[in-house]
N, C-alpha and C positions, 0 to 999 in steps of 0.2 A: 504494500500500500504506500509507502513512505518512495518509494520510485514517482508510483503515477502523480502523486500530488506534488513532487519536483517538480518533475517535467510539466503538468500543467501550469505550476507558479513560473517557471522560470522558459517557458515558450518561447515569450518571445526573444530572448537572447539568441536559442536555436535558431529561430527566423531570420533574424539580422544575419548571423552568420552563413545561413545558407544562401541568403539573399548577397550577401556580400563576394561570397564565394562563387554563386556563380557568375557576378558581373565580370571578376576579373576570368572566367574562365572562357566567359565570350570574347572579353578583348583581346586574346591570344585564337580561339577559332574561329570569330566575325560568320558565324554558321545560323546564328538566331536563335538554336536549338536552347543554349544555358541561358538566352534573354528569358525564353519561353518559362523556363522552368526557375529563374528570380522572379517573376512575373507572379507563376503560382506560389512560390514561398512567400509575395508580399499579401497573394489571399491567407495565406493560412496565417499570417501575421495580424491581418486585420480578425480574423475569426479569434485566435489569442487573447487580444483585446478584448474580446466582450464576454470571455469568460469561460469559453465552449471549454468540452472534456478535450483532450492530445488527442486522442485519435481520431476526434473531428476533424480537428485544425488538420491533419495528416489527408487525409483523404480529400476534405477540401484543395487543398495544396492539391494535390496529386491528380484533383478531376480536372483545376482549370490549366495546370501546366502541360494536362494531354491537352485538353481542344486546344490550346492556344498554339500547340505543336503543331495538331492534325490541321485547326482552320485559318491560322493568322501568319504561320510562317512559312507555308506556299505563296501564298500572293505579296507576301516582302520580299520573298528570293525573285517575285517573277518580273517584280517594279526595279529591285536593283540592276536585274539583267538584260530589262529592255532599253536601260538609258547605256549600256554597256559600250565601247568601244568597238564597231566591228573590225576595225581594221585588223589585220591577220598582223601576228609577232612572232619574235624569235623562226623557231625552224619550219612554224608555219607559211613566216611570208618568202622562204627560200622555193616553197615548191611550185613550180610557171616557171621563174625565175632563169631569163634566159644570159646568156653567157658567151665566153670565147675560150677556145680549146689554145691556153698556152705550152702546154708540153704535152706531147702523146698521149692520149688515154686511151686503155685497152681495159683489160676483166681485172689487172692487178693493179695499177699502175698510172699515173698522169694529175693533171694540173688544170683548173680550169679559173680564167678569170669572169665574175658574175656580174649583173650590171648596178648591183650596188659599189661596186669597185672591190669586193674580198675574195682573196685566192683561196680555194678551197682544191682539198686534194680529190680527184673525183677517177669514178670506173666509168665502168660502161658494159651494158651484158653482152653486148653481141660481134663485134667489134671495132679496130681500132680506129680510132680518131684524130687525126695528124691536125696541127696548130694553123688557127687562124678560120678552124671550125665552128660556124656557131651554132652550142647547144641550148639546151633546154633543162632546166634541173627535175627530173620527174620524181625524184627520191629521198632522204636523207641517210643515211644508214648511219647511227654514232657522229662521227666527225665528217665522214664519209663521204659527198653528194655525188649521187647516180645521175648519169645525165644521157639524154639521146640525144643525137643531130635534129634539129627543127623541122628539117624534112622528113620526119621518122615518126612515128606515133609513139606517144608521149608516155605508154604505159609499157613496163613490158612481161 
């Protein structure tokens, strides 16, 4: 007995802590998932308050920090991501990305300059490609970039 009448006197301390807890655990995943769930510990905070038994305040807590998962943090992800940058980054904006064959490239082997101006070391699957050739990057592979002749199709 001497448990349950702690933990109902001393609640909301609980609360704060988990509420605190999880704010800083959103600002390291920015996922909304730990907002959702400080969100429901500040219910179970507010139900504390008035006096409720712990294992109200618990359940409380626990029903509004699901819906607020299930119904308020789809349509946040879907507002953040349509104001989104589309342009394509890193090793996405390399693939189109056409080029010029400055050292031989063959299946092991060669050099290509891209037309962002970076020499990247690049293959080729099918074969060789003597300089001054211009490619196409259809691949990344690691460090890698696969590339075809422009007159070529681009997959391979």
């Amino acid at each position: 007995m001497e448990i349950i009448e702690f933990l109902t006197d001393w609640a909301w301390v609980v609360w704060l802590v988990l509420i605190a807890l999880f704010i800083v655990i959103e600002m390291f995943t920015l996922e909304f998932t730990c907002l959702m769930l400080a969100l429901g510990s500040a219910a179970g905070l507010v139900v504390s308050l008035t006096g409720a038994e712990f294992w109200l305040q618990v359940v409380v807590a626990a029903v509004i920090g699901v819906l607020l998962i299930l119904f308020l943090k789809p349509p946040l992800l879907a507002r953040l991501s349509k104001n989104a940058d589309p342009a394509k980054s890193n090793v996405d904006a390399l693939i189109g990305m056409h080029g010029m064959v400055i050292e031989s490239v063959t299946t092991t082997s060669g050099q290509v300059k891209l037309q962002n101006g970076d020499t990247w070391t690049a293959r080729t699957g099918y074969q060789v490609l003597s300089p001054q050739t211009p490619v196409v990057v259809s691949s990344i592979n690691g460090a890698i970039a696969v590339v075809v002749p422009i007159n070529a199709p681009a997959s391979q």
